[in-house]
Each structure stands twice: as structure tokens, then as C-alpha cells.
N, C-alpha and C positions, 0 to 999 in steps of 0.2 A: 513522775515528771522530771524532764533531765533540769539540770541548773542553767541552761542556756534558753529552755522554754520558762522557770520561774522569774528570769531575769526580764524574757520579752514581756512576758504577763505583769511586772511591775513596771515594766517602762511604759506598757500602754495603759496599763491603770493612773499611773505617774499623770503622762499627757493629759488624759481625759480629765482628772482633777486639777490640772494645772489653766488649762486652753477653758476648762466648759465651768471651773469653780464649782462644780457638782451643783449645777444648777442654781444653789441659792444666790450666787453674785452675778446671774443673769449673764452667762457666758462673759465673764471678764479671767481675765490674765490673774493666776495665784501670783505666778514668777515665770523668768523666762531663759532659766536655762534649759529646760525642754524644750520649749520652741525653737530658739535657737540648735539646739543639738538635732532639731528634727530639719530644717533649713541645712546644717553640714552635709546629714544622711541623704535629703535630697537632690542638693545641687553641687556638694563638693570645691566648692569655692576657693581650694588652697587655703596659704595660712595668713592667717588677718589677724586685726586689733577690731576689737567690738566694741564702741562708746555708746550706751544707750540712756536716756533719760525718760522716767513715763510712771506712771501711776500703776501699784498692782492691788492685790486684794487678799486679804486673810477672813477667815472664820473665828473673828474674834470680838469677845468683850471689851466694849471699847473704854479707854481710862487712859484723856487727856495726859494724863500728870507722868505716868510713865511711858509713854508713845504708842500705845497698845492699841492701834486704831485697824478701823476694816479696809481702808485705802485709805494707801499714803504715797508719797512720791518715792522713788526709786533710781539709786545712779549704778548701772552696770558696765564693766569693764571686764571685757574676757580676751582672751590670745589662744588661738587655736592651731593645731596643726605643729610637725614635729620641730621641737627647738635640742638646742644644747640644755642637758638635764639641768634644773633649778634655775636658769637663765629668767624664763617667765615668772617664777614664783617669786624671785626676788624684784623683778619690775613690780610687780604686784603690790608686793609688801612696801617699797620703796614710793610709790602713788597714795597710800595708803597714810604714809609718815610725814609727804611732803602737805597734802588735803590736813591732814589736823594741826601741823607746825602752821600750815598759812592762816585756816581760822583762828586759831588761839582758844578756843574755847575751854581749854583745862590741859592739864598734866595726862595723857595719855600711854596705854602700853597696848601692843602689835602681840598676841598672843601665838604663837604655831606650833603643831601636833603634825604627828603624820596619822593616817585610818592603818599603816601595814601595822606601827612600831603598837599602836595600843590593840590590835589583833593579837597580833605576837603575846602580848602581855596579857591580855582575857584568855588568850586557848591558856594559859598556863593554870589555869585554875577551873579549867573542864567545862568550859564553854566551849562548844563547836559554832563551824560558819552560823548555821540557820540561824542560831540566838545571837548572834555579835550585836545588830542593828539594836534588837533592845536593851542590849545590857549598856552600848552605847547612848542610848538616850536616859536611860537614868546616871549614868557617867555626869551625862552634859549638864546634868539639876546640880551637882557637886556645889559650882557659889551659889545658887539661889534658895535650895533648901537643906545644905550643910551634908554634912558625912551619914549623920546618924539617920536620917530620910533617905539616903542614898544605899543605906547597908539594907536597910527595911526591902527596901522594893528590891535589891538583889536576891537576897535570903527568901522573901513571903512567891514574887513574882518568877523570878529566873531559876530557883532553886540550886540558890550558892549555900555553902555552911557557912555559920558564921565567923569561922577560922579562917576561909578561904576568901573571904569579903573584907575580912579585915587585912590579911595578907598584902589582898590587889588595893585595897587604900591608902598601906604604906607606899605603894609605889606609885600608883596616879595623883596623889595630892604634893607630889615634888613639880618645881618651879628651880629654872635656871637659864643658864646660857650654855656656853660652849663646854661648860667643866661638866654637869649635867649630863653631855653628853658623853664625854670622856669617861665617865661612870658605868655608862649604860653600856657603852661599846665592850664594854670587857665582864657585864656582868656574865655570869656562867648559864643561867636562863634563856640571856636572847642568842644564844649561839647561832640559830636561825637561819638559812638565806635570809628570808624577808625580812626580820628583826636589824639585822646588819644591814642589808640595802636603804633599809628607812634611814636606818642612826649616819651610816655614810652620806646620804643624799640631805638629811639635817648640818650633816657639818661642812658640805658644801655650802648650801644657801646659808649657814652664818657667817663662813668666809665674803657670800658673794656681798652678802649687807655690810661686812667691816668696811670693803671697798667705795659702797654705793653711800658710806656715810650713815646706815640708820640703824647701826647695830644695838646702840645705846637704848634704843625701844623696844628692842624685841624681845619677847619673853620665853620662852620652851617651857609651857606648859601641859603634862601629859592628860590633866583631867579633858582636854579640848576633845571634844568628838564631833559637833556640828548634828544639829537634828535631822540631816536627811540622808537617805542612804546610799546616794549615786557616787559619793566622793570616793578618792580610789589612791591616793597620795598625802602629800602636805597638804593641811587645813591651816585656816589663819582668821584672827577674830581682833576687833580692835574696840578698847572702852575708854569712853575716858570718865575721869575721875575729877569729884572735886564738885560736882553740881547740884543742885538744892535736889533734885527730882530725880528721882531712879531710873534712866531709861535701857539700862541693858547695853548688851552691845550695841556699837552704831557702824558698823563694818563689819564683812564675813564673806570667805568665801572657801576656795582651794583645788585640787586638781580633782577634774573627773574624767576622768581617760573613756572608761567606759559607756557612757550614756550614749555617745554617739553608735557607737556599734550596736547596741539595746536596739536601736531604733531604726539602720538601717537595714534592708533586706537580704543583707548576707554579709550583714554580720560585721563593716570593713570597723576597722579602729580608727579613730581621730582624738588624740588628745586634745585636752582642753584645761586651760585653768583658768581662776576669773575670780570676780570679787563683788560683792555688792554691798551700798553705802543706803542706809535706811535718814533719806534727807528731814522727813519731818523729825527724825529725832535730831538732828542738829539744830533745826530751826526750834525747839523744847529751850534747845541749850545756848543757842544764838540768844535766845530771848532775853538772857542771865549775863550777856557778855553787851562788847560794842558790837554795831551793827559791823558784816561783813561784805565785802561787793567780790561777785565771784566773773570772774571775767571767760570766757569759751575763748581758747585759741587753737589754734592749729599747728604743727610740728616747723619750727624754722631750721632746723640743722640735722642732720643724718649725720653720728661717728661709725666712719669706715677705717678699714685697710684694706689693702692688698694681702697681707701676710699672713700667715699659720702663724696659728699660737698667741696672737694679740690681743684673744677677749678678755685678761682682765685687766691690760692697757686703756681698751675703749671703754671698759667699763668707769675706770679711773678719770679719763674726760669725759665720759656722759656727766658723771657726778659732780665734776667742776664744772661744767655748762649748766647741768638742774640747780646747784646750787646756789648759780649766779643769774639765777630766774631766767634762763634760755631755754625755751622750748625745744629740746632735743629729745632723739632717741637715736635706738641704735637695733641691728638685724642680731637675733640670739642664736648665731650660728659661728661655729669654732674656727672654721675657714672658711671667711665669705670669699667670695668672689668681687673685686672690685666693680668691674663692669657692672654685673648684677646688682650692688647698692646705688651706684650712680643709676641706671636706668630705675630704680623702686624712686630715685627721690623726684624722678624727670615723672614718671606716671602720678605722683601723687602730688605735686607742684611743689615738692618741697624746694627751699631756694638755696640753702647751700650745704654743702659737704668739708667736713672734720676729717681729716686722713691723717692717721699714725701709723707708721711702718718702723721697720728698724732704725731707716735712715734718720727720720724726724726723729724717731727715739735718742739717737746716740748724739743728735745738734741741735734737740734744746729746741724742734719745734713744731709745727702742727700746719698741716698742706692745708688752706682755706681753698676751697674753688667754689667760685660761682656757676650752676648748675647752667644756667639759660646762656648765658656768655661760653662758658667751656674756658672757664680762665680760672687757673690756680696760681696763688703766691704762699711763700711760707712764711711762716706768722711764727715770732718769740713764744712760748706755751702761756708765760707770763702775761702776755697781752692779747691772747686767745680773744676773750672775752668782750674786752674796747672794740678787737677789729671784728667781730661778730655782728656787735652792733650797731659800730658804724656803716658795715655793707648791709645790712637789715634797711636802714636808714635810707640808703642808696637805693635798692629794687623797690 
């Protein structure tokens, strides 16, 4: 059977356990990034943000104390459709930092892996494709039931030697940031295309988080693998720490390019990466903190240009807009098109638009226009902020 028919055969086995819960949850939702990826295959909707909230269902023994329930509530956030590489991942991660700094509920760390760089690292020790997925899932038990449970089921189950288990141990149980990396990049192993594309496309998105402000969270942990098999890039997981009650991660998500093609009928590609927030474990953990009030809002400012070359300018005012509690965003493309972001903000009512170009760059200031009026003034960069929301105030 070719690998393009075992891939369809687990995407529709995938569906069928996901949409029908194998019957015992009486046709409920496991998760919904197969449904959604079956929605891209069928209507092709271009590239969107995906905010969902809703109850899913697992095959589990249930135990209050660490969140381990058969439904619970569910926050997902995905972005689909082709971006400038690591652009989304680090929105991602950056949603991800700003949700656990607002609750408070402990001292937290944003975990990320890629699936290529820890391929790269298992073929080296005589794993082929077919076994990656298992050998990855006894990877992912590494914090919960330690090295010496993890060398067992490689050695008993995958038939690694124990030379060669202990080999891949020294190197999955490292934990860093950008130096980490810099290790990696020159080790004589991952000479690699993929090994290198990973480790490149890592030091990107830790450039992109220095910018975005949440670098200080993020960990490059290689043990990460994520339990399912459709992921296809960086993975990312988030715990936090500090609480009477064990609940595991409370975040996870990361790129799965593939899935969509799995599913449509010839096969097209639709990248995808996304993220999901397991709420009842927050609410475990709210329960140990002050109460939180979470408020729904909607996007009030779009950072554009006109210019080539300005993304990690606008990145740079997103970040001082997010961090001054403005709801902004911004389009993850390297040369947008002016027009095109003003008409995305006119389709989606957003009310006003952030423009940085060279000009503004080199005088110190930031082109506010009002979308509905078609009136722009330039604004100090300094006082960005005040005039944001005093014209907030005004519409």
C-alpha cells in the first residue's frame, strides 16, 4: 500500500473516531481539528483565524483532581492558509503567554519542538518513518513516567538497544533557548535538509517571540512530541506550575500542514497551525487562585504598511498595542498590500488602522486612520496608545 493510501486510511479512520467517538460517546466530537480540516478540503475558504469554544469528549477514566474527564470544555484557535514562515506560530505562542499572564494562575513555561528536528534525531538510531509515531509517543511519557519507563518501552516495544536508547536520551532530555539551538545547528548528526530546516525555522520563531515580548517563556524542549500523529512542523505545549493538583498540560497545539490534504480528494495542501486550551483544567486551577472574569472581544486595530520589508516593524507595534491591552492584530505576510489590509479591516468592521512605513519610521510616528471616515492623522509612536483609545471612544 503506497504511503499516500496509509496516510488517506488514517485520516479517515482519524475522522471516523474523532466526528462518530467510536460510538461509545454517542456520536460526539473527540476534537476538531479533523473536522475543521475536513471543512478547508470541502469549501476552501481562503486564509482565516478560527476562534472556537465548545465541549469535546475523550475515552477516559475520570479523576476530578487532575482534570482527566470524558467532557470538558475546549478553547481552539487555529490560522490556516499560507503565511510568512513562523509568523503564525509565534501568534500562537504569543495568545498562548498573553491567556496565562492575564489569569495569573501560577508561574508558567510555553514548551516548543519541531516533529522534523526529533525525526531527524530518532532515524539516527535506526528508527525508520513507519515507527517514528510510536517511538514518539513513548518520547511524550518522558515527564510523567521518567527516563527509565521510557528506555523500557523503547528497548521491550520498538526494539532499540539499550546503547542506542540511552544515546537518544542524552539528547531528548536537553531543555534551552536559543543557545540550544546554536548547539544543534552545528551538531555533525543533524547535517540534514530537514534537521537544519527545523533548527532554522526554531531560530526564527525565537527571534519572532524576542520581538513579540514572550521570549522569556519559552522553553526548546526536544522531549515534546504531542500524542497525535497529523502534526507536521513546530509543536508547542504550555504548563503551569506551582498548583496543589496535577493537571498536565493546559495548552497544546502546532503546525499540521498535512491533514488537510489527507482529506481532500486530490490531495490539495492547506497549511494549518492552531492551538488548544483544555478550560476545565484552568477552572481546577482558578479554583486555588482569585476569581477571573474573562471578557470576548473582537479585533479594534489592524498594523499595516504599505512597504516591503516592514514585518518585524509591525511586529514591534503589534506588541506595544497587545501589551497595552489593545486588541490588535496584524496580516502574516512579508509584503502586504496596503489596500488589501484596509479593505480586510472594512470587511471585518474592524475600526481602525496602524500604518508604519519608512516615512513614519524615520519621524518618530504611526499613520492612525479611521476605516469608516477614510481619515488618517499621524500620531507620536509615544502616544500611539492614548490616541487609539481615545478614537475607540469616539466610534
Amino acid at each position: 500500500m503506497t504511503t499516500r493510501a496509509l496516510s488517506k486510511r488514517r485520516a479517515s479512520e482519524l475522522t471516523k473516531d474523532c466526528c462518530c467517538g467510536r460510538m461509545w460517546a454517542g456520536f460526539r466530537a473527540r476534537e476538531r481539528n479533523v473536522p475543521f480540516a475536513r471543512y478547508l478540503a470541502m469549501c476552501n475558504p481562503g486564509r482565516l483565524r478560527r476562534y472556537q469554544l465548545g465541549a469535546v469528549y475523550r475515552r477516559e477514566q475520570p479523576s476530578a483532581s487532575n482534570a482527566r474527564l470524558r467532557q470538558f470544555m475546549q478553547a481552539d484557535f487555529d490560522i490556516a492558509g499560507h503565511f510568512t514562515p513562523m509568523g503564525p506560530e509565534a501568534e500562537c505562542v504569543r495568545v498562548m503567554h498573553e491567556i496565562f499572564s492575564e489569569l495569573a494562575l501560577g508561574d508558567f513555561v510555553i514548551k516548543v519542538s519541531d516533529r522534523r528536528l526529533l525525526q531527524a534525531i530518532v532515524a539516527l538510531y535506526g528508527q525508520h518513518s513507519h515507527t517514528y509515531f510510536g517511538v514518539f509517543a513513548a518520547i511524550d511519557k518522558l515527564q510523567k513516567n521518567g527516563w527509565s519507563a521510557v528506555k523500557d518501552e523503547l528497548v521491550q516495544k520498538h526494539g532499540m538497544t539499550g546503547y542506542s536508547a540511552d544515546k537518544l536520551g542524552e539528547i531528548i532530555i536537553q531543555k534551552g533557548g536559543e543557545e540550544l539551538l546554536q548547539k544543534l545547528i552545528v551538531h555533525p548528526n543533524l547535517q540534514g535538509e530537514k534537521a537544519q530546516k527545523s533548527i532554522h525555522d526554531l531560530q526564527l520563531l525565537f527571534s519572532y517571540l524576542r520581538i513579540l515580548g514572550v521570549s522569556n517563556k519559552v522553553q526548546l524542549d526536544l522531549s515534546l512530541a504531542r500524542g497525535v500523529d497529523y502534526y507536521t512542523g513546530v509543536v508547542f505545549e504550555a504548563e503551569i506550575s506551582g498548583s496543589r493538583d496535577k493537571v498536565g498540560s493546559v495548552a497544546g497545539g502546532g503546525r499540521y500542514d498535512n491533514l488537510v490534504a489527507d482529506l481532500h480528494p486530490k490531495g490539495k495542501e492547506y497549511p494549518c497551525v492552531g492551538l488548544s486550551i483544555g478550560v476545565d483544567r484552568l477552572v481546577i486551577l482558578a479554583a486555588q487562585a482569585e476569581p477571573v472574569m474573562l471578557q470576548k472581544g473582537v479585533t479594534e486595530v489592524v498594523v499595516a504598511s504599505a512597504q516591503k520589508g516592514f514585518l518585524e516593524e509591525r511586529m514591534r507595534l503589534l506588541a506595544h498595542l497587545w501589551d497595552s491591552g489593545i486588541k490588535a492584530e496584524m496580516m502574516w505576510d512579508k509584503d502586504p498590500s496596503l489596500l488589501q489590509q484596509l479593505q480586510w479591516c472594512e470587511k471585518h468592521g474592524v475600526p481602525l488602522a496602524a500604518i508604519i512605513g519608512s516615512r513614519e519610521q524615520a519621524t518618530g510616528v504611526v499613520g492612525l486612520r479611521n476605516i469608516a471616515l477614510r481619515h488618517q492623522e499621524d500620531v507620536p509612536f509615544v502616544d500611539i496608545v492614548a490616541a487609539v483609545k481615545k478614537t475607540l471612544q469616539q466610534t
